[in-house]
N, C-alpha and C positions, 0 to 999 in steps of 0.2 A: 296361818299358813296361806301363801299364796294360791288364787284358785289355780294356774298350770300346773304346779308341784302336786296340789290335791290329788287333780285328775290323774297326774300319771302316780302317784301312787296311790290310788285305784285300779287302776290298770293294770297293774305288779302285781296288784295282790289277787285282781279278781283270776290273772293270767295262771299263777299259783297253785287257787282254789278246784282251779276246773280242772287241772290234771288227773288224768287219769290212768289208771295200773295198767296191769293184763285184765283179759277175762275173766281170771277165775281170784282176782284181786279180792281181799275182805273188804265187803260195804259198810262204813261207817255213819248213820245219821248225825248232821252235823250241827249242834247249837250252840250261838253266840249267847252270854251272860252278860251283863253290862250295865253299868249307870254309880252310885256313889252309896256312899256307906251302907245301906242297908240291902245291897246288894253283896257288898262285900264280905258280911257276914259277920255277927255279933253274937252268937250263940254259942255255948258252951260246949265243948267234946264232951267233958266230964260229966251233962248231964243227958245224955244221949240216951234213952232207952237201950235196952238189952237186946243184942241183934241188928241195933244199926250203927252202934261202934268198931265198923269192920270195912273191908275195900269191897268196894260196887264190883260183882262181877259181868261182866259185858261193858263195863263202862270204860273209857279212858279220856283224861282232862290235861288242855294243855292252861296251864295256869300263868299268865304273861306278869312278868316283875313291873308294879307302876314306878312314875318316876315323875316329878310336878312339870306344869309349862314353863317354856324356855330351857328347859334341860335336851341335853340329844338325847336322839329314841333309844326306849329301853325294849319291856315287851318280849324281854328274854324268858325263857321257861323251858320244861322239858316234859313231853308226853309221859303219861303215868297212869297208872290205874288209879282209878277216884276212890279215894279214902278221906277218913275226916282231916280236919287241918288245913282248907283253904279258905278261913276266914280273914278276917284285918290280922293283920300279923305274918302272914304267908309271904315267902317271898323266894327267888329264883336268880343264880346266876347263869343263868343256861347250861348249865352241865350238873346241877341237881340241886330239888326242891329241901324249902327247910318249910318244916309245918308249922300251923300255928295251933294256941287250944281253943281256936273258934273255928265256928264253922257259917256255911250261907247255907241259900238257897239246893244250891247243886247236888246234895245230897238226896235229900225226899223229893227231888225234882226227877232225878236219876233211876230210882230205886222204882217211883210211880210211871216211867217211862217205861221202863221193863216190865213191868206187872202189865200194863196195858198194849202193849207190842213187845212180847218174850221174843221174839224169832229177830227181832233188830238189835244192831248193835250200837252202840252210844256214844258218840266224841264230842265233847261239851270243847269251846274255846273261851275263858275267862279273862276278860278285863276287865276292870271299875277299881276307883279310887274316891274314899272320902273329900265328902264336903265341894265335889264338883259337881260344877253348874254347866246347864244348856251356852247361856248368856256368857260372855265375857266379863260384864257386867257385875254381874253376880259371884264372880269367880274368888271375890278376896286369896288368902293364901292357899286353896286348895288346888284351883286349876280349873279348865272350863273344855268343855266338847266345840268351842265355835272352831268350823273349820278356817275362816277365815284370819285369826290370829295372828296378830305378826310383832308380839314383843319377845324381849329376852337377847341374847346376844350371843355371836361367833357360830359355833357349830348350832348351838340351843337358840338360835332364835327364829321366831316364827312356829316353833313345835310346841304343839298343846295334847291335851288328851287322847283326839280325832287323830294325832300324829301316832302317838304312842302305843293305840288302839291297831291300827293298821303295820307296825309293828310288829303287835303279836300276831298278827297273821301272818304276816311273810315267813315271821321264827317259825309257826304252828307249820305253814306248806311245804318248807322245805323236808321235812323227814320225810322219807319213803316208807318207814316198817315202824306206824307211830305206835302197834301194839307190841313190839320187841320179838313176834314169833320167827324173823326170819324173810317173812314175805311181804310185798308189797301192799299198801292198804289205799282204798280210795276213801276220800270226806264227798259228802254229798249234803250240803246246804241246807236243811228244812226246818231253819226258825229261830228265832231272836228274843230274848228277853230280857225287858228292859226295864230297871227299879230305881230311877231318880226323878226330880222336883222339888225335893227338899231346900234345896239351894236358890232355886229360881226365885222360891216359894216367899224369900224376905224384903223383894223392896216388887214396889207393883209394876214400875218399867218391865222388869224381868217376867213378873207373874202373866203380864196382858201380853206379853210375845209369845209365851212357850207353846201353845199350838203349834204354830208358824217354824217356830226351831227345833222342834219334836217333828215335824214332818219334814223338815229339811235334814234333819241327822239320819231320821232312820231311812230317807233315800238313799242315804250315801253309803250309809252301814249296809245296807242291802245292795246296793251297786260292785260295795267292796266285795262281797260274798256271791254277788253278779248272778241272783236272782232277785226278777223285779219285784215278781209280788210276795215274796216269802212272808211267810207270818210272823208277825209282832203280836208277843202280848206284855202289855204292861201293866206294871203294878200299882194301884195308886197308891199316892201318899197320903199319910194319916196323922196325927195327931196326936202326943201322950197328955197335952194339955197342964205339962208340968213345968209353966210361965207364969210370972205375975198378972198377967191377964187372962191366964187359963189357953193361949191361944202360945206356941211354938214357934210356929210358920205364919205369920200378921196375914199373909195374902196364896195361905192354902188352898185356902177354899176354888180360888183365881185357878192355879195348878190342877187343881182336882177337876175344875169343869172341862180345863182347857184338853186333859187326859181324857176323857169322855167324849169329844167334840170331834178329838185326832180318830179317835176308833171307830167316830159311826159317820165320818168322813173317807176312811180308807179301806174297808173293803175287805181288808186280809189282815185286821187286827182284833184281840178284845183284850178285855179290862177286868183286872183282877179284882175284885173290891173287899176282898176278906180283911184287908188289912185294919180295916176298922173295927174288929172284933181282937186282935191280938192285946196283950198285954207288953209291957215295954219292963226291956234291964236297967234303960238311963233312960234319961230325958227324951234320947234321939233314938234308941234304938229298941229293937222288937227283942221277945225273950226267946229263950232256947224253942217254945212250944211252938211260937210266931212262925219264924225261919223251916220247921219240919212243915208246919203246914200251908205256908204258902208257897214250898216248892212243890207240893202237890197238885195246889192250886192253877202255878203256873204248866206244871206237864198234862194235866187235863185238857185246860186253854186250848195247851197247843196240839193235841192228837185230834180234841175237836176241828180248830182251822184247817188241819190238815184235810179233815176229812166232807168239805165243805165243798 
């Protein structure tokens, strides 16, 4: 993406975000979901405990449809109450959701949001897409967050991830009544969370940048949402070790310091590290028990930054 283009679709979106209702408008806290597959969610509806196969009440989630780089922006979605079904497979023509039988994070991220702040209301914005990378580099067929990208062609060219992402904000700003009662609603900004490097993680070019481009994406993701210091917490990446060298990700390790380095460098971020204890459904992906608890994990995180 050209940097002008970038800027002013920052500027669109952050001009969006800040609107605000009447007075007596419903305050929504507002969190960005983001990064690549294991954010997108690989756990099973079906094995869900009893009690959490059901819609989050207080919550609503605008779930944006991915679409790979060089394609024109998608990012289409439609405000909903958060139920299970927004994992890999989820997907949105803007006029309504189709579910999938997996689920992510968003759910025990959601549920532990409320238990820990009952009297707040919940508006999660969902983007991520498998198998993308920070790096352009790294991006093979999946797709990449560099904002500066500029292959692909006609309408689709130059739009990558960072395009498609911003997107689903603009879809997400435009509704005025995102819970359906009638009235007007404000979003109000308070935190990011973000679960890629897996992709970075395979050639070492990629692995020894990702600091540097982990802190350049989430300036901008926070620029987009146009609060400077808003809280990031990220997930690290881990490991099933089900490679002919025992090793997945050859320059993990790389990714993992580099996720460590960005948190205790910036201030209004931490770092989730349970992910080393989860057990995996494939090679790449965390199991049903993984996804409920480290979206707890991650709603912890982030009530603590807040309250820093």
């Amino acid at each position: 993406m050209q940097a002008l283009r970038s800027l002013t679709g920052v500027a669109a979106v952050a001009v969006a975000l800040t609107w605000l209702g009447p007075a007596d408008a419903k305050e929504y806290k507002l969190y960005y979901l983001g990064g690549q597959s294991n954010m997108d969610g690989y756990g099973y509806v079906r094995e869900l405990p009893e009690g959490l196969n059901a819609p989050v009440d207080g919550v609503i989630i605008f779930h944006g449809n991915t679409a790979p780089d060089g394609a024109p922006e998608d990012g289409r979605g439609v405000w909903a109450v958060l139920r299970p079904g927004h994992g890999v497979g989820f997907k949105s023509d803007g006029k309504s959701n189709t579910y999938s039988e997996r689920f992510g994070v968003e759910l025990s991220l959601a549920r532990r949001l409320r238990e820990l702040e009952p009297d707040a209301n919940v508006a999660i914005v969902k983007y991520s897409r498998g198998g993308t990378s920070i790096a352009a580099e790294a991006a093979g067929n999946f797709g990449c967050w560099e904002p500066d990208f500029n292959a692909g062609e006609r309408e689709g060219k130059g739009i990558n991830q960072y395009d498609h992402f911003l997107a689903t904000l603009r879809h997400a700003a435009r509704a005025r009544d995102m819970d359906g009662d009638g009235e007007e609603d404000t979003l109000l900004p308070v935190g990011i969370v973000w679960m890629q490097g897996e992709s970075d993680a395979t050639m070492q070019p990629t692995a020894d940048a990702y600091e540097a481009n982990l802190k350049r994406l989430m300036d901008l993701i926070r620029a987009a949402l146009r609060v400077d210091d808003l809280p990031v917490v990220v997930g690290r990446i881990s490991d099933s070790g089900r490679d002919a060298d025992g090793k997945v990700w050859d320059f993990g390790e790389t990714v993992r310091e580099a996720q460590a380095a960005f948190v205790r460098s910036d201030g209004r971020a931490a770092l989730v590290t349970s992910t080393d204890e989860y057990s995996y459904s494939d090679t790449w992906h965390y199991d049903t028990a993984g996804y409920l608890d480290l979206g707890r994990q991650f709603a912890e995180a982030l009530v603590n930054l807040a309250g820093q």
